[in-house]
DSSP file (Angstrom, degrees, kcal/mol; ACC not computed):
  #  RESIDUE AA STRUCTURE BP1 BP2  ACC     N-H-->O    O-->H-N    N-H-->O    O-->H-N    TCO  KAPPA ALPHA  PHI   PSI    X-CA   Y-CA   Z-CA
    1    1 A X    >>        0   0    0      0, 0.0     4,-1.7     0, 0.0     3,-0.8   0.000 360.0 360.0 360.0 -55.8    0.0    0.0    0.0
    2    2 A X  H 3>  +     0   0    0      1,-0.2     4,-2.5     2,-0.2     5,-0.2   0.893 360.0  64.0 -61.6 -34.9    2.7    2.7    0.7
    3    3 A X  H 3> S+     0   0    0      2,-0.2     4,-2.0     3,-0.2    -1,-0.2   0.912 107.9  41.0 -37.2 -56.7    4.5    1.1   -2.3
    4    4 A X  H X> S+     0   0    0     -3,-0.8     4,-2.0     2,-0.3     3,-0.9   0.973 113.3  53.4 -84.1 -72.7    1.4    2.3   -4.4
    5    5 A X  H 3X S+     0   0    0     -4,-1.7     4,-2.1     1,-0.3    -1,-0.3   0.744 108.4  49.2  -2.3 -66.5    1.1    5.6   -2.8
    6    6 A X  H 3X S+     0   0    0     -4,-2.5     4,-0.9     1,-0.2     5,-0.3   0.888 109.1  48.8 -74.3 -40.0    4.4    6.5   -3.3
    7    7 A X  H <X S+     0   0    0     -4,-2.0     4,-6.5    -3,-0.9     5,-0.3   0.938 115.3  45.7 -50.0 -45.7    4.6    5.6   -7.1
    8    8 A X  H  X S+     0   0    0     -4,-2.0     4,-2.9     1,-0.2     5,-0.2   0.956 113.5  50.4 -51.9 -43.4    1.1    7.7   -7.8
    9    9 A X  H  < S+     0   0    0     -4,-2.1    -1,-0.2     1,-0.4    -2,-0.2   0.547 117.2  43.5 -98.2 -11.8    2.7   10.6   -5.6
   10   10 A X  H >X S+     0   0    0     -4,-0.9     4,-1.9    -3,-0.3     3,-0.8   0.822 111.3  55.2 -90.1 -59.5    5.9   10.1   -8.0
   11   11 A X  H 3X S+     0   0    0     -4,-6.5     4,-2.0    -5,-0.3    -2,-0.3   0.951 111.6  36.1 -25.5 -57.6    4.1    9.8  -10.9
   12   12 A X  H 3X S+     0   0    0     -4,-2.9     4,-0.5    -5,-0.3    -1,-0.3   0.630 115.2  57.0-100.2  -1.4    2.2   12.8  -10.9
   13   13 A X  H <> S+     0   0    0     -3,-0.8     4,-1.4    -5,-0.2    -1,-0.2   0.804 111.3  40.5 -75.1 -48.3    4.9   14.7   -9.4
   14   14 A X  H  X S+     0   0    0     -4,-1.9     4,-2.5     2,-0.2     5,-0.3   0.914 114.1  51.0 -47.0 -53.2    7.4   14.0  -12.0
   15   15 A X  H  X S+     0   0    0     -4,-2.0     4,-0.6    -5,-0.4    -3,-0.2   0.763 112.5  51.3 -95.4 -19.7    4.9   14.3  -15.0
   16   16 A X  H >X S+     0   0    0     -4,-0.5     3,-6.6    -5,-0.2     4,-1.0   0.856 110.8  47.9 -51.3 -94.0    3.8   18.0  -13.4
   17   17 A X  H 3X S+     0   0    0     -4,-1.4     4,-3.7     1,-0.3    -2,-0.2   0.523 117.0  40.8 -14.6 -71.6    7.2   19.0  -13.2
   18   18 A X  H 3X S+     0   0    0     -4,-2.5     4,-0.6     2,-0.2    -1,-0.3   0.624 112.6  54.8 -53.2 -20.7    8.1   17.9  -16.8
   19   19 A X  H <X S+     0   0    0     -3,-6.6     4,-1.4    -4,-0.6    -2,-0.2   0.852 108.8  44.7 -83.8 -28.0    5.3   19.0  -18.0
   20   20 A X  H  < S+     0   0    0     -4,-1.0     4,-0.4     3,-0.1    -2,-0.2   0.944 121.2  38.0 -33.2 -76.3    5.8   22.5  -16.6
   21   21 A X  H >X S+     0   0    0     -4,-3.7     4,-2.4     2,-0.2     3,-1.5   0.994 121.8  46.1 -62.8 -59.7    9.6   22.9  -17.7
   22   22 A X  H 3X S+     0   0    0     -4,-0.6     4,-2.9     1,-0.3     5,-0.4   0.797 113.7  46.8 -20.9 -65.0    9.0   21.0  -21.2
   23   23 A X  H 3< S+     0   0    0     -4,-1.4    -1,-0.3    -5,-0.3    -2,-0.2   0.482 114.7  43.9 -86.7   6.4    5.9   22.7  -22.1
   24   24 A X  H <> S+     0   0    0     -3,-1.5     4,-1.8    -4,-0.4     5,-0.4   0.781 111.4  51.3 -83.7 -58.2    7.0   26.1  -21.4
   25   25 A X  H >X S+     0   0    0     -4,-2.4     4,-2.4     2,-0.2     3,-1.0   0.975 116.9  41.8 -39.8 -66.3   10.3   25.7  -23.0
   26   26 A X  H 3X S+     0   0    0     -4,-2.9     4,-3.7     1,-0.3    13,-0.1   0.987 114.4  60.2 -60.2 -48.8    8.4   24.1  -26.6
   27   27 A X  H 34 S+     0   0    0     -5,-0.4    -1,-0.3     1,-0.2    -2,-0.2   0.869 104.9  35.3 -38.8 -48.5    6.3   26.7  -25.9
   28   28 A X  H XX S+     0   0    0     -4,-1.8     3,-1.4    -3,-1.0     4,-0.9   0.738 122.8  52.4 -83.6 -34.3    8.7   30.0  -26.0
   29   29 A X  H >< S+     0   0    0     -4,-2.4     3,-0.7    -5,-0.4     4,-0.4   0.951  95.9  66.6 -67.0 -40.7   10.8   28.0  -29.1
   30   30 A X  T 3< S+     0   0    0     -4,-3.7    -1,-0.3    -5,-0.3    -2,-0.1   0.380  88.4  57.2 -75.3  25.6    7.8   27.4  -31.0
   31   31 A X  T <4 S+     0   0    0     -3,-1.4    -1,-0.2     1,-0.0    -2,-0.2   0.750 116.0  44.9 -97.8 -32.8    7.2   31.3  -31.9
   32   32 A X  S << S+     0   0    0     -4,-0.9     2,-0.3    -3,-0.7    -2,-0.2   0.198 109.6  69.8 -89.3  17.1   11.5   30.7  -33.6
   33   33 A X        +     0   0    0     -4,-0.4    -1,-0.1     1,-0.1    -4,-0.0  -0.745  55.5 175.3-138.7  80.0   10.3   27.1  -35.4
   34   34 A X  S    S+     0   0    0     -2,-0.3    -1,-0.1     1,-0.2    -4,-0.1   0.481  86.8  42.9 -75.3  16.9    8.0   27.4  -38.1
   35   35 A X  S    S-     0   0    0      0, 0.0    -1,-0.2     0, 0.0    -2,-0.1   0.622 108.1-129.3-111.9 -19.1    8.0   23.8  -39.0
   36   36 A X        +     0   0    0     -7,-0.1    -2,-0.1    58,-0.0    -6,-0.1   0.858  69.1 127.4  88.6  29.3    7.8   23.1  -35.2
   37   37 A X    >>  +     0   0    0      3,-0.1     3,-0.9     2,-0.1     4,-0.8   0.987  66.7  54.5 -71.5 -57.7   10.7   20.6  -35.1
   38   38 A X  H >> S+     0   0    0      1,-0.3     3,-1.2     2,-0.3     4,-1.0   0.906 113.3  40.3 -43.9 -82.4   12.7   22.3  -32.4
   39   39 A X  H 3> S+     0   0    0      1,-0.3     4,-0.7     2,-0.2    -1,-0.3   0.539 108.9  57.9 -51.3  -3.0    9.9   22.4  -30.0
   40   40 A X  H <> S+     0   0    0     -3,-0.9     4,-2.2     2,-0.2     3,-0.5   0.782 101.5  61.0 -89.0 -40.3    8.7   18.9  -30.9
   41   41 A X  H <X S+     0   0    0     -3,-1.2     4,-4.3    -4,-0.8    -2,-0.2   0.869 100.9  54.9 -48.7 -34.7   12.4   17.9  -29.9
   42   42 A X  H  < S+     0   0    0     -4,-1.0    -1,-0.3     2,-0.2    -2,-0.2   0.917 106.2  47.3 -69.9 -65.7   11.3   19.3  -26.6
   43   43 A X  H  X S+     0   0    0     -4,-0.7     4,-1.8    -3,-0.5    -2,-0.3   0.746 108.7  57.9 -73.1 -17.3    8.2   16.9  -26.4
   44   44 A X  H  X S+     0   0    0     -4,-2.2     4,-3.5     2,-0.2    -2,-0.2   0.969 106.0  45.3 -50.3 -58.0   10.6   14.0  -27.3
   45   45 A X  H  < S+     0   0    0     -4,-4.3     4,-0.5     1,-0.2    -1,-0.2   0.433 114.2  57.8 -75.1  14.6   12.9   14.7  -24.3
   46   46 A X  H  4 S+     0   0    0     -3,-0.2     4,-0.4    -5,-0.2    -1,-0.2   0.780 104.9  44.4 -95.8 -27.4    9.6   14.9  -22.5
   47   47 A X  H >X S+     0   0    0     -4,-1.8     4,-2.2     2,-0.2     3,-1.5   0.892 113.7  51.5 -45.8 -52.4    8.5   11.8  -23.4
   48   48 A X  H 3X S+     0   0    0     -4,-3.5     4,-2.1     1,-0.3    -3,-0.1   0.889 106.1  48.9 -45.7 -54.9   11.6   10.3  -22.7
   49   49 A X  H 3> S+     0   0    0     -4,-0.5     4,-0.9     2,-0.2    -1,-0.3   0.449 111.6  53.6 -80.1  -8.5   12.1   11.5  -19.4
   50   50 A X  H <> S+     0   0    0     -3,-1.5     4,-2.1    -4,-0.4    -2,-0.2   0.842 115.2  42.5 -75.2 -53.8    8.3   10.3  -18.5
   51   51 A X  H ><>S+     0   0    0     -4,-2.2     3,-2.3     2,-0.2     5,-0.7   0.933 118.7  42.7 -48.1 -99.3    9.0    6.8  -19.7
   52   52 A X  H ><5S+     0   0    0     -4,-2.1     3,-2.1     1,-0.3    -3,-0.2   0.540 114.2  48.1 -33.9 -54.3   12.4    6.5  -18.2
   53   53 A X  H 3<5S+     0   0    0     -4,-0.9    -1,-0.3     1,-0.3    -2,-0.2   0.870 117.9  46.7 -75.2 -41.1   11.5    8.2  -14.7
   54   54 A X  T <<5S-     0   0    0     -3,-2.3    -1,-0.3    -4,-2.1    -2,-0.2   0.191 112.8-120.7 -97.0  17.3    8.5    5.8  -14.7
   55   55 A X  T < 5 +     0   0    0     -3,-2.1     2,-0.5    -4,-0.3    -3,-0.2   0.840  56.6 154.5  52.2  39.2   10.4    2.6  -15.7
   56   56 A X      < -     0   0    0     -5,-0.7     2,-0.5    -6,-0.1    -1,-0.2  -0.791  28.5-157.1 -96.0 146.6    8.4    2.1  -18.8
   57   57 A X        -     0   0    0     -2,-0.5     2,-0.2    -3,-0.1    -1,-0.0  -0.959   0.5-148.0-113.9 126.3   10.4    0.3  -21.2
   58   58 A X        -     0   0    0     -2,-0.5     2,-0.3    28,-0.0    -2,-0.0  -0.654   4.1-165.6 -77.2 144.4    9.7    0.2  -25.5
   59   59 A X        -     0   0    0     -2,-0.2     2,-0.3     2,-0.0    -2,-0.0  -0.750  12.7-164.8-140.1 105.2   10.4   -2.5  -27.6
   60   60 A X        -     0   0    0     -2,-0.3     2,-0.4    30,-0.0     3,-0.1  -0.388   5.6-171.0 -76.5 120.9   10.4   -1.5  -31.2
   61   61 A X        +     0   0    0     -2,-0.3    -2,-0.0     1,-0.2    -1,-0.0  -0.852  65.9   6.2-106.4 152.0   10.2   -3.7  -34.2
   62   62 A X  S >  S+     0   0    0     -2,-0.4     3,-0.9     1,-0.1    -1,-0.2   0.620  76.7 139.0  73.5  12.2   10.7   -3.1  -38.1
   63   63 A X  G >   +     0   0    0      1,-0.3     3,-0.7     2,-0.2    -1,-0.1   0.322  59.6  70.9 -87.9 -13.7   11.8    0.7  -37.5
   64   64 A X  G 3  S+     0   0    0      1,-0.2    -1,-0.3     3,-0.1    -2,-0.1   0.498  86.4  62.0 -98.4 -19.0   14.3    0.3  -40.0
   65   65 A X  G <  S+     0   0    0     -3,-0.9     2,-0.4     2,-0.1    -1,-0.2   0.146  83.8  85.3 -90.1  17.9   12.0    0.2  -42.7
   66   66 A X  S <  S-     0   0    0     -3,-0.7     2,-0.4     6,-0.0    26,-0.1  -0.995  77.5-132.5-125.2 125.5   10.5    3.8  -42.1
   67   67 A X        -     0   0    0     -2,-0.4     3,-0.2     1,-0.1    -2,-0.1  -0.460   6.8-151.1 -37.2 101.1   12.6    6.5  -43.9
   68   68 A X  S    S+     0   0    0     -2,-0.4    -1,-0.1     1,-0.2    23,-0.0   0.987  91.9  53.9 -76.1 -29.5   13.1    9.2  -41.3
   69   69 A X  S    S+     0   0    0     73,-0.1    74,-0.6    24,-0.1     2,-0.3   0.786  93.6  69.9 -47.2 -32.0   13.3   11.8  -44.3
   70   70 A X  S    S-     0   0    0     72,-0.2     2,-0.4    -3,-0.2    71,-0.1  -0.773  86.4-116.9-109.9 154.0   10.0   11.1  -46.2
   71   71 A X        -     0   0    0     -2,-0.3     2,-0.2    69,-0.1    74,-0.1  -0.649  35.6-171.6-102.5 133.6    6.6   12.2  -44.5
   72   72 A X        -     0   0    0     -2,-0.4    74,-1.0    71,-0.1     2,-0.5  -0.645  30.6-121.6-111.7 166.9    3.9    9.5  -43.6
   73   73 A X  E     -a  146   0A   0     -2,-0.2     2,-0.5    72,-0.2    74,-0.2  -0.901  35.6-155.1 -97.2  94.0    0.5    9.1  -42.5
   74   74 A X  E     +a  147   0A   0     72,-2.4    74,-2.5    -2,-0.5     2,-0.3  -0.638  18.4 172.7 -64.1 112.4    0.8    7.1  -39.3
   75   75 A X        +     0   0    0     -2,-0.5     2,-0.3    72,-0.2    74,-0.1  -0.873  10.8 149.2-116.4 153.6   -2.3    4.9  -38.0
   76   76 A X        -     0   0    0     -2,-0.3    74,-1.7    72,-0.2     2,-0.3  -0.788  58.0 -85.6-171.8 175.3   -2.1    2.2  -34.8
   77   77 A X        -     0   0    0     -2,-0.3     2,-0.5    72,-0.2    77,-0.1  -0.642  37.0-135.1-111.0 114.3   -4.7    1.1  -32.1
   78   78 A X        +     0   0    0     -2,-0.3    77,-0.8    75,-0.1     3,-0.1  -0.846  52.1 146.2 -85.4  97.7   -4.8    4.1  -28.7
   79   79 A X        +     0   0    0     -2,-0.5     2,-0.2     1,-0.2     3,-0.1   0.053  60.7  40.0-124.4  33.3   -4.8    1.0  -25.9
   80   80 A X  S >  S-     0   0    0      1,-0.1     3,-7.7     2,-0.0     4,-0.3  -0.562  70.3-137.0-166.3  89.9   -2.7    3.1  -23.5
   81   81 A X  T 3  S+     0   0    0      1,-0.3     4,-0.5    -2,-0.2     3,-0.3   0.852 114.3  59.6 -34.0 -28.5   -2.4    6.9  -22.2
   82   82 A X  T 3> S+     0   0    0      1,-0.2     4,-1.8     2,-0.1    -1,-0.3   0.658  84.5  83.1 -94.0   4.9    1.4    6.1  -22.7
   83   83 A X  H <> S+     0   0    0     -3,-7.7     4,-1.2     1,-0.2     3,-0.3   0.941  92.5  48.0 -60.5 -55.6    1.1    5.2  -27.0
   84   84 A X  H  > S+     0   0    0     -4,-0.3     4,-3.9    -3,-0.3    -1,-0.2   0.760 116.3  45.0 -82.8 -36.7    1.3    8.7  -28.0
   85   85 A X  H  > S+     0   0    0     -4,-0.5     4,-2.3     1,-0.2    -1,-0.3   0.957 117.9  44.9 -38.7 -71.2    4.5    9.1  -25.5
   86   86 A X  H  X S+     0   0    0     -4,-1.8     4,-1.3    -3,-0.3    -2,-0.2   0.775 118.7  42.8 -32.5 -52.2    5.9    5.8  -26.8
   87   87 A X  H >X S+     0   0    0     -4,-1.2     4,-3.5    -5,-0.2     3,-0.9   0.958 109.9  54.2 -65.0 -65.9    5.2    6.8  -30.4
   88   88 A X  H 3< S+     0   0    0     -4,-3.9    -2,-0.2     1,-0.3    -1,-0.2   0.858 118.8  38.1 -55.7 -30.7    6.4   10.4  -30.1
   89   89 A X  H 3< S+     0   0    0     -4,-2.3    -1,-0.3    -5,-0.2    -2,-0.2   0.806 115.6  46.2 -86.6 -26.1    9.7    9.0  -28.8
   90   90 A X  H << S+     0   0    0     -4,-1.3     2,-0.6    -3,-0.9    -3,-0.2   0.883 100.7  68.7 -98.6 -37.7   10.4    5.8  -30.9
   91   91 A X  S  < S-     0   0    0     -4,-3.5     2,-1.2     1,-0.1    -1,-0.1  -0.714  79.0-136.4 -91.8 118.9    9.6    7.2  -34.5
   92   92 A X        +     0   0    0     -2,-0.6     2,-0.4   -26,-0.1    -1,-0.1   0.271  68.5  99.2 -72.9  18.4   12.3   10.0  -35.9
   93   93 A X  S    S-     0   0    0     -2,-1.2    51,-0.2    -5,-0.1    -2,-0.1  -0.911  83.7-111.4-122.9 170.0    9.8   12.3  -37.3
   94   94 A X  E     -b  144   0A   0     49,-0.8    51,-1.8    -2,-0.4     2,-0.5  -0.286  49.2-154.0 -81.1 147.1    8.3   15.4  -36.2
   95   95 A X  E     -b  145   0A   0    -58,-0.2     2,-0.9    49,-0.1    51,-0.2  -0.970  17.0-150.4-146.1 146.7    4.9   14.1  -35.7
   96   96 A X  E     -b  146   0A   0     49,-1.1    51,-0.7    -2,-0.5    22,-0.1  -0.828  25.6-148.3-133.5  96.4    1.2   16.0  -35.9
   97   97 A X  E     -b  147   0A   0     -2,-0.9    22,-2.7    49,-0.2     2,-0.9  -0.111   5.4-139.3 -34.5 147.0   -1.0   14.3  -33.6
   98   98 A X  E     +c  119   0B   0     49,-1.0     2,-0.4    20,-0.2    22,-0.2  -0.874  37.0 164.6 -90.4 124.3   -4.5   14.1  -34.3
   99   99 A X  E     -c  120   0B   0     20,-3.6    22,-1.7    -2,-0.9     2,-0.2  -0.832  44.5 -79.5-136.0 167.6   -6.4   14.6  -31.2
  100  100 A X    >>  -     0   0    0     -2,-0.4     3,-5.6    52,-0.2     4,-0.6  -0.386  46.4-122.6 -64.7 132.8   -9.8   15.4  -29.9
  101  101 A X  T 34 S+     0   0    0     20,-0.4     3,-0.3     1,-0.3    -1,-0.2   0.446 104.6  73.2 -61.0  -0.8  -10.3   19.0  -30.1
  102  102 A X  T >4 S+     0   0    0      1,-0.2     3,-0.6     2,-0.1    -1,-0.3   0.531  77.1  78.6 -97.9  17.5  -10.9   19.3  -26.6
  103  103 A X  T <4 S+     0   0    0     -3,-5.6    -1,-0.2     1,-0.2    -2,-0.2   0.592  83.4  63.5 -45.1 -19.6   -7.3   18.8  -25.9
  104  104 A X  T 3< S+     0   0    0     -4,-0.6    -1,-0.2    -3,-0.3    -2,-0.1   0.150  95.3  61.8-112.1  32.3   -6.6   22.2  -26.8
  105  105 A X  S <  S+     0   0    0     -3,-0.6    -1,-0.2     2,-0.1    -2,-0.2   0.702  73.1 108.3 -83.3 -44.7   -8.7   23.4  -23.9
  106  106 A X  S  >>S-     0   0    0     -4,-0.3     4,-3.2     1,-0.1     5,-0.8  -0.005  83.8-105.6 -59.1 120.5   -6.7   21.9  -21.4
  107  107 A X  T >45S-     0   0    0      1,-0.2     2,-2.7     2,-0.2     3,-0.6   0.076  88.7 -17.0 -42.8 161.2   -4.9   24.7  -19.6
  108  108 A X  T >>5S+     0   0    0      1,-0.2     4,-1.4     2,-0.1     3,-0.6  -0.163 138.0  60.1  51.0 -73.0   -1.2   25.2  -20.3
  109  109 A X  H 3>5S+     0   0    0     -2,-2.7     4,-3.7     1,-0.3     5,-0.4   0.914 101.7  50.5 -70.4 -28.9   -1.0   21.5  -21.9
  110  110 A X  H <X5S+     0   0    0     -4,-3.2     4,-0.8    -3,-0.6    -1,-0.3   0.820 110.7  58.6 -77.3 -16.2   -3.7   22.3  -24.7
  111  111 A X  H <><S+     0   0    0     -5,-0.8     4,-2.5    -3,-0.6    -1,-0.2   0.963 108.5  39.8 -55.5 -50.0   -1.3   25.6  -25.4
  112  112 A X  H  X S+     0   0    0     -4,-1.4     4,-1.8     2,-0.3    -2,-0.2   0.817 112.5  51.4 -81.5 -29.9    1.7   23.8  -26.1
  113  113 A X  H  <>S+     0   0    0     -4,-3.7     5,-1.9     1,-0.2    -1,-0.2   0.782 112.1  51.3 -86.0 -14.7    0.2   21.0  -28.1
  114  114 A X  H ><5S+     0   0    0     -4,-0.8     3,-1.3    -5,-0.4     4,-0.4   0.999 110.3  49.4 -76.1 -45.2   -1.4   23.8  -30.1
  115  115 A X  H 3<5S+     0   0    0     -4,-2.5    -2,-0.2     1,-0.3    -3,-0.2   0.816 107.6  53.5 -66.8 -52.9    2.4   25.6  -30.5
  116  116 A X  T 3<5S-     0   0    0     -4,-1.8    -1,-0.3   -77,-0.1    -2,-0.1   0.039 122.3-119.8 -90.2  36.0    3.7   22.3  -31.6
  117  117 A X  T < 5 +     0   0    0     -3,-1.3    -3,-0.2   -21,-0.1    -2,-0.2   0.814  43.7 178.8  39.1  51.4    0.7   22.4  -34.4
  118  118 A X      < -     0   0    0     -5,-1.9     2,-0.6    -4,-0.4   -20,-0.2  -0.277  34.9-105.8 -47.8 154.9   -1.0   19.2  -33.2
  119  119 A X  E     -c   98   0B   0    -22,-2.7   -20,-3.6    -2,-0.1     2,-0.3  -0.876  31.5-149.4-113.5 113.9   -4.3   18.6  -35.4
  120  120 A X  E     -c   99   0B   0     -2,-0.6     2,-0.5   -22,-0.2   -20,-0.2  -0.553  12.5-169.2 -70.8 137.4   -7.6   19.3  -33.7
  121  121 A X        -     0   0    0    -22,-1.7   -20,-0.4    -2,-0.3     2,-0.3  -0.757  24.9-149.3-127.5  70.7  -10.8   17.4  -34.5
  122  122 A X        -     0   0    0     -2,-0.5     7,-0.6     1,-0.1   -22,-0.1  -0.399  18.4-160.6 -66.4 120.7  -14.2   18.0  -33.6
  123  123 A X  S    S+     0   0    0     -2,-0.3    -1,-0.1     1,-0.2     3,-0.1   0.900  88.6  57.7 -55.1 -40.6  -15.4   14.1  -33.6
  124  124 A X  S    S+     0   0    0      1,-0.2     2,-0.6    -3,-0.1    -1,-0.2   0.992 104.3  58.1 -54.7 -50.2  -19.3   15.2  -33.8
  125  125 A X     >  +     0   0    0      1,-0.1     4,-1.5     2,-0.1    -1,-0.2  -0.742  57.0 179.7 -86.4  95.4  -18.5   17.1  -37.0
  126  126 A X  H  > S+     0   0    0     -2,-0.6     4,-3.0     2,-0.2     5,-0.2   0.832  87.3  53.2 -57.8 -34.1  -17.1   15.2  -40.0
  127  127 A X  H  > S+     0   0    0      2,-0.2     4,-1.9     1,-0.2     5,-0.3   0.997 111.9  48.3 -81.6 -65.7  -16.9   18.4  -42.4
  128  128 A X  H >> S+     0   0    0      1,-0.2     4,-2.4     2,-0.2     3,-1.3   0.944 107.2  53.4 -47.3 -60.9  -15.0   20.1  -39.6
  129  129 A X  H 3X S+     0   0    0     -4,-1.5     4,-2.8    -7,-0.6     3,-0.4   0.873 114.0  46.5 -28.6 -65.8  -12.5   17.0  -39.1
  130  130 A X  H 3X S+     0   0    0     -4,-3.0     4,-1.0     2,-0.2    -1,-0.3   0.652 109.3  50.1 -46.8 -31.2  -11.8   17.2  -42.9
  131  131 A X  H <X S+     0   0    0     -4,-1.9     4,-0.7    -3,-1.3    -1,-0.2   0.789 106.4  53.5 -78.2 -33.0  -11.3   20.4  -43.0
  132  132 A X  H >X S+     0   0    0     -4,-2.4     4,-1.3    -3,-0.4     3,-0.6   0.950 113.2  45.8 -64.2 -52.6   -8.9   20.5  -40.1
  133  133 A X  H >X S+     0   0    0     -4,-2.8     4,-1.7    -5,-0.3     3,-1.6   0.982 110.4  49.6 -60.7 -45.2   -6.6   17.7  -41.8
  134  134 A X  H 3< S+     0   0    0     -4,-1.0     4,-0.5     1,-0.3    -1,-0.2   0.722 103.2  63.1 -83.1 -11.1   -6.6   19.2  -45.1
  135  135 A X  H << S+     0   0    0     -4,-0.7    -1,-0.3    -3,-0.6    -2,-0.2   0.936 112.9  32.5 -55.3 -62.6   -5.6   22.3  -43.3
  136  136 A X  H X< S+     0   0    0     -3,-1.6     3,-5.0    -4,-1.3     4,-0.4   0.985  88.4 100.8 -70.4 -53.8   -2.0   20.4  -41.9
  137  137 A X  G >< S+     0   0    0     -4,-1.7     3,-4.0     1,-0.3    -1,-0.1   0.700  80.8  55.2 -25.2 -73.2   -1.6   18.3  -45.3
  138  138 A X  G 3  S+     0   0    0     -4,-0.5    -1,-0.3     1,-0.3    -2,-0.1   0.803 100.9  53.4 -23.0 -30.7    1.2   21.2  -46.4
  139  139 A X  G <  S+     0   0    0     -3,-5.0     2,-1.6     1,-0.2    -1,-0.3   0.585  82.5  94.4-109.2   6.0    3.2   21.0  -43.8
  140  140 A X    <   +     0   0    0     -3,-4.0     2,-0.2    -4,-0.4    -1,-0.2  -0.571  57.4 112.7 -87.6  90.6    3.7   17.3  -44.0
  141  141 A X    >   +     0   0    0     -2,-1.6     3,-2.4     1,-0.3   -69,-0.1  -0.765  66.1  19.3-152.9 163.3    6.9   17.3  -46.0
  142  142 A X  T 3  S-     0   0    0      1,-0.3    -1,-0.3    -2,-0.2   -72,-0.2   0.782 137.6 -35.4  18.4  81.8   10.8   16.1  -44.9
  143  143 A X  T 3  S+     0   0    0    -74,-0.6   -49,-0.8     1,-0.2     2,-0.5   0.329 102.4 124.7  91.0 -10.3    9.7   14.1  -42.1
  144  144 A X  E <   + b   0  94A   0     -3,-2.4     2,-0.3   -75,-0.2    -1,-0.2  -0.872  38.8 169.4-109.1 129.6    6.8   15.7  -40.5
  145  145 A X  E     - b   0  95A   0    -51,-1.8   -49,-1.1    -2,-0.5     2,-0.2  -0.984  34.0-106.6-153.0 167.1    3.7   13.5  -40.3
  146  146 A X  E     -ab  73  96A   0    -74,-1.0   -72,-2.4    -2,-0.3     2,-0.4  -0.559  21.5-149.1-125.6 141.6    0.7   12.9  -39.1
  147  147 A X  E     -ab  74  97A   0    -51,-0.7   -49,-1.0    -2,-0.2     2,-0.4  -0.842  12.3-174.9-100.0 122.9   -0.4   10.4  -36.3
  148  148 A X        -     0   0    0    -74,-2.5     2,-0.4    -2,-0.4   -72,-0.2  -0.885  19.8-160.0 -95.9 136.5   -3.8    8.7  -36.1
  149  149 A X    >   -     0   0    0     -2,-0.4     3,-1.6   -74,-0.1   -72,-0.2  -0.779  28.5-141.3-133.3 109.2   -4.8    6.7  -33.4
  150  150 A X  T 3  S+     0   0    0    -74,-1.7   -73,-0.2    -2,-0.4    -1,-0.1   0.194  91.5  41.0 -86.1 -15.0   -7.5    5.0  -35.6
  151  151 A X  T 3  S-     0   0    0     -3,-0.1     2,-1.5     4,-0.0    -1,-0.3   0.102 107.8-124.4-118.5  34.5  -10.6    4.6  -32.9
  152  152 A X  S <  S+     0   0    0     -3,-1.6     2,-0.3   -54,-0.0   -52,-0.2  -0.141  78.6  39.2  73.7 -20.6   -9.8    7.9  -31.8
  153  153 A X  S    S-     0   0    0     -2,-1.5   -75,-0.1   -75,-0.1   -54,-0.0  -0.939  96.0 -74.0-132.5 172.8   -9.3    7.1  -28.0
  154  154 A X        -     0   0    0     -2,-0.3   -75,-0.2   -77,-0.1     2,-0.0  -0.010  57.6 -98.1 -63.7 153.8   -7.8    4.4  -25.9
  155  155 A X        -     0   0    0    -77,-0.8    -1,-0.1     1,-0.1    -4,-0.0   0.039  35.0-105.6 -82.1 162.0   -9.8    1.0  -25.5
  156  156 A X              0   0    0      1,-0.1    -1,-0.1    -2,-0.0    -2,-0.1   0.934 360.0 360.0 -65.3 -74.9  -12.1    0.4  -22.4
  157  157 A X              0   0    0     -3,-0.0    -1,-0.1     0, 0.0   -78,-0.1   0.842 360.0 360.0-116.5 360.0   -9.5   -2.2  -20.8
């Protein structure tokens, strides 16, 4: 029981903290990064350092067969708050989530994933959705590409 305690109380202390310095830091970079790499570098070593602190370990397959130069459309199965972490951190491109648009409500964090030009979605509205992608499509060019997570949020268990 204190075991458990102490992890949440580590958990969420850590993943404040980093989220604090991180997303303030991407934040102030992304006004000098119009493609938004530099401050995505910034949510990499924030992934990293969430994963690490929290002993999560990846194990990547087939990664050698993705061109870190040429720009994809990424799709996978959300069965885990930590995929998009995992993702952001194991695949070498700049990558532009798609997420529910009321992520970019969330104080502070929904700033900075708007700075690093995340793609917002209202799911009621299809014609919005579309419009919103076709919006990003330009800027997915050398390496920046866009993440689906294909039933649009993590699974029930």
């Amino acid at each position: 029981m204190i075991k458990d305690t102490f992890f949440v109380f580590w958990t969420v202390t850590t993943t404040a903290i980093y989220t604090v310095v991180f997303g303030t830091t991407a934040t102030i970079l992304s006004f000098f990064s119009k493609t938004g790499k530099v401050p995505y570098l910034m949510a990499k070593i924030w992934a990293f350092l969430m994963l690490k602190t929290n002993r999560i370990r990846i194990h990547v397959q087939g990664l050698e067969k993705i061109d870190k130069d040429h720009s994809y459309v990424f799709i996978s199965n959300h069965s885990s708050n930590l995929d998009p972490l995992a993702v952001a951190l194991t695949l070498p491109h700049t990558l532009r989530f798609v997420a529910n648009k009321s992520f970019s409500k969330v104080p502070f964090f929904g700033r900075a994933l708007r700075r690093l030009k995340m793609i917002f979605v209202d799911r009621s509205n299809s014609q919005s959705c579309i419009l919103a992608i076709n919006r990003t499509i330009g800027d997915l060019k050398n390496g920046i590409s866009a993440y689906f997570f294909a039933e649009g949020t993590r699974s029930q268990d």
